[in-house]
N, C-alpha and C positions, 0 to 999 in steps of 0.2 A: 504494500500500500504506500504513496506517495503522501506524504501531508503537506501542507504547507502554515507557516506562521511567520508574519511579518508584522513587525513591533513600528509603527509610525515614529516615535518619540526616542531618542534614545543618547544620550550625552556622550558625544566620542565618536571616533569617527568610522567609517561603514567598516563591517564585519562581514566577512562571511563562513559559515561553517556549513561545512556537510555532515551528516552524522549517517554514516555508512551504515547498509549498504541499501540497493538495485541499479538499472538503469539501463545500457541502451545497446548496441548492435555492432555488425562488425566493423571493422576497419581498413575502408578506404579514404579515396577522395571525397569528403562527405562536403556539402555546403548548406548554409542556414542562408535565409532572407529576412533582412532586418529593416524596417522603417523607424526614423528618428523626427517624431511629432510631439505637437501639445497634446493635453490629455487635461485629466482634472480628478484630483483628490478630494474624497470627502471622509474629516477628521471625527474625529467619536463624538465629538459636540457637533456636529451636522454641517459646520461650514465646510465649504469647498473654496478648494488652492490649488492656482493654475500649476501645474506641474507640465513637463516634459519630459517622454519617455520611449522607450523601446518598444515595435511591436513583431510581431513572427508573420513571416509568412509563407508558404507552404516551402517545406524542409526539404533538402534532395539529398538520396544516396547516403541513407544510412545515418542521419542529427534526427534527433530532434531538440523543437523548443513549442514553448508554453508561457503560460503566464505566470506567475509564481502564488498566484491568486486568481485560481479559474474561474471565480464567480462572476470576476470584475468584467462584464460587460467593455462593449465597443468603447473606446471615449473618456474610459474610465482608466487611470493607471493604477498599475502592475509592474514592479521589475519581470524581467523573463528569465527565464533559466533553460542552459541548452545543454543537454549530453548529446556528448559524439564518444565513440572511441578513443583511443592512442592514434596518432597520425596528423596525414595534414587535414587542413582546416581552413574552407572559403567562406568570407562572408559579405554577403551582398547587401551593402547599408545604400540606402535612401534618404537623404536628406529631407523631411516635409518641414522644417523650424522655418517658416515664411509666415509674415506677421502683415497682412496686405501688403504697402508698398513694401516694407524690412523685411529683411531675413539675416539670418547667421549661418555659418559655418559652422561644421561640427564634422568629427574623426573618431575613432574608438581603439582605446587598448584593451588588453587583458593582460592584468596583473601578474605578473612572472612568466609569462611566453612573450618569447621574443617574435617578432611578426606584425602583420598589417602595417608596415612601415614607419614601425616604431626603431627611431634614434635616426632613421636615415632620409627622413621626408617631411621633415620638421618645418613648420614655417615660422617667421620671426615678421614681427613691426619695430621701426625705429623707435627706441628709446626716446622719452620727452627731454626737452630742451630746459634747463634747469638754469640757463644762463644770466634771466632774468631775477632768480631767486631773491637774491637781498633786495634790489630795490622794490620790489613788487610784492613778492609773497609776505615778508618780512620787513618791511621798510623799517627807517631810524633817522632820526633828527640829522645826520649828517647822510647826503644822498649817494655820498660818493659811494662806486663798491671796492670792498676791499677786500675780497679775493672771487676769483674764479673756479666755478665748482667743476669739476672733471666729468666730461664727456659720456653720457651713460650709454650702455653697451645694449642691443636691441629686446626687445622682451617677447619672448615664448609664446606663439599664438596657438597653435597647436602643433602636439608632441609626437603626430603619430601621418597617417596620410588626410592631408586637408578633403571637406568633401563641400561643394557649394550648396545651398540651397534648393532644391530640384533637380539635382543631381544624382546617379549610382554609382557608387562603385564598387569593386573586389577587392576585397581587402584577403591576403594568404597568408596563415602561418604554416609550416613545411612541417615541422616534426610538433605536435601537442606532445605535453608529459603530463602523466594522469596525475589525478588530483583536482581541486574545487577554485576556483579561479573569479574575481572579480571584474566581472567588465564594467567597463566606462567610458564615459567620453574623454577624448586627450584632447581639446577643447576649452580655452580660459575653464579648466575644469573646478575650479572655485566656486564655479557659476555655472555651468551645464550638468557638475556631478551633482549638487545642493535642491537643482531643479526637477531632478529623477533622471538623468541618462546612464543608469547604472542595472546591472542584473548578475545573473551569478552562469559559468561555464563549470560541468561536469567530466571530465575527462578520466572515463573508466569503460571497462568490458562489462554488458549486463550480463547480468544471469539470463539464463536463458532455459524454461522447461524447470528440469530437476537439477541443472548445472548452474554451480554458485558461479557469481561473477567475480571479476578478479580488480580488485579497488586499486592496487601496484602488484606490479607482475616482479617472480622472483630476482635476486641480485646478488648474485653469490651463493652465497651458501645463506641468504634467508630467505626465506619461505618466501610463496607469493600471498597478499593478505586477500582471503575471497569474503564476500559477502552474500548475503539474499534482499536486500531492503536498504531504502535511506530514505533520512527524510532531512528535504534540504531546505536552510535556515538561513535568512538575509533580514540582518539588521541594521537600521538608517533611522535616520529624522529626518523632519520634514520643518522647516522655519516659515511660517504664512508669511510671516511680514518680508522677510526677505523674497522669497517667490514669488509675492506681487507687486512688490518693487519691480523687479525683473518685469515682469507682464507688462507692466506701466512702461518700463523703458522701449522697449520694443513694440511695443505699438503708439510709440509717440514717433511724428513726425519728424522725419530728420534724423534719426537714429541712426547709429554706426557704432556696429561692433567691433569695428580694426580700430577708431578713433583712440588715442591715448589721451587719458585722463589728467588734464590739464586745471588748475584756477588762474590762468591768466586770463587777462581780457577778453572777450571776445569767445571765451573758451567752454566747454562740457562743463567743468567743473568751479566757473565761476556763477554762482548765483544773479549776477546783475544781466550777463547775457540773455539776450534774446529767445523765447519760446523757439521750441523748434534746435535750441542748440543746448544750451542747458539741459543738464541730465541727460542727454540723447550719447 
């Protein structure tokens, strides 16, 4: 039997456990199809918070995925959870994060496998210009500036292969190693993980009939460990105020996700700025 329990609130940051055993089939080239949209939680007090999340779609050659929460209807989020085998691993993400005229970018890792062009497909935006600091952010009764702050190095947009808005792509890992794996977005993931673009990967042999399944296959001289059953455990929180903050930015006009976060004049993060640029 499959269960699932997903804890809404939880102080610290995402967990995942599998509590072995069951699960899935043999091993080949297996691929999942994943869409990356809005969605919408609703908390034990009954409000509902825009969220962003993962959805499945029909599985090829040997995955599967799911909802990690079957009940949860179309619209409604769920992290997902996917068993495949040992081996390689394609997954075909879809970008749907388009906000009428806005959209964002969004990529995905998995936590300890190397793949889907993670380290190697990195993209970066120039560092903000901090030249103006003393006089501006900080001014002082004497205007002059008395030193120059050093040239900041470009910041991290996303850590894995960028995907646009309307977009699909194949994202391969070549060899999985079994064991329970957190996905996410590699995506200002500060702000795409906190939103829901997270779920959990299974990477084991199921059982199969009367044949236990094998959770890690032997290594030496230790045993291989098998199993009958699991039931898989994804722990997170959820912040309203922060996720509709978020919702708020993105569908305000003008909004830019590459934009770097400035309080100078004119700028995102100066408050006197003009609607339309402010906060966007």
């Amino acid at each position: 039997m499959r269960t699932n329990n997903m804890k809404a609130i939880l102080k610290g940051a995402l967990r995942v456990v599998c509590i072995l055993p069951f699960a899935a089939v043999a091993a080949f080239g297996q691929t999942v199809n994943l869409t990356a949209g809005p969605a919408t939680a609703t908390l034990p007090d009954g409000s509902a918070v825009p969220m962003w999340g993962y959805s499945c779609g029909a599985p090829v050659a040997g995955a599967t995925c799911a909802k990690l929460n079957p009940a949860a209807p179309a619209g409604v989020w769920s992290p997902v959870v996917i068993t495949v085998p040992p081996g390689p691993l394609t997954i075909s993400l879809t970008n749907s994060l388009a906000f009428g005229a806005n959209s964002v970018p969004t990529s995905l890792v998995i936590v300890g496998q190397l793949g889907g062009g993670l380290g190697t497909t990195a993209t970066s935006m120039p560092g903000p210009d901090h030249s103006g600091a003393q006089p501006i952010t900080w001014p002082i009764a004497d205007p002059t500036p008395t030193g120059v702050p050093p040239v900041q190095g470009p910041r991290v947009q996303s850590f894995s292969t960028e995907i646009l808005a309307g977009a699909t792509t194949s994202l391969t890992w070549t060899a999985l190693r079994p064991g329970t794996y957190l996905i996410e977005s590699g995506t200002h993931p500060s702000i795409q993980g906190p939103m829901g673009l997270y779920g959990m990967l299974v990477v084991t042999t199921a059982p199969a009939g009367t044949t236990a399944g094998i959770a890690y296959p032997a290594v030496g001289t230790a045993p291989a460990v098998n199993y009958n059953a699991e039931v898989p455990l994804l722990l997170s929180e959820i912040d309203p105020v922060q996720n509709r903050a978020v919702n708020t930015a993105v569908n305000t006009a003008g909004f830019s996700e590459t934009a770097v976060w400035s309080g100078q004049p004119g700028q995102c993060g100066n408050p006197s700025s003009a609607v339309g640029i402010v906060n966007t």
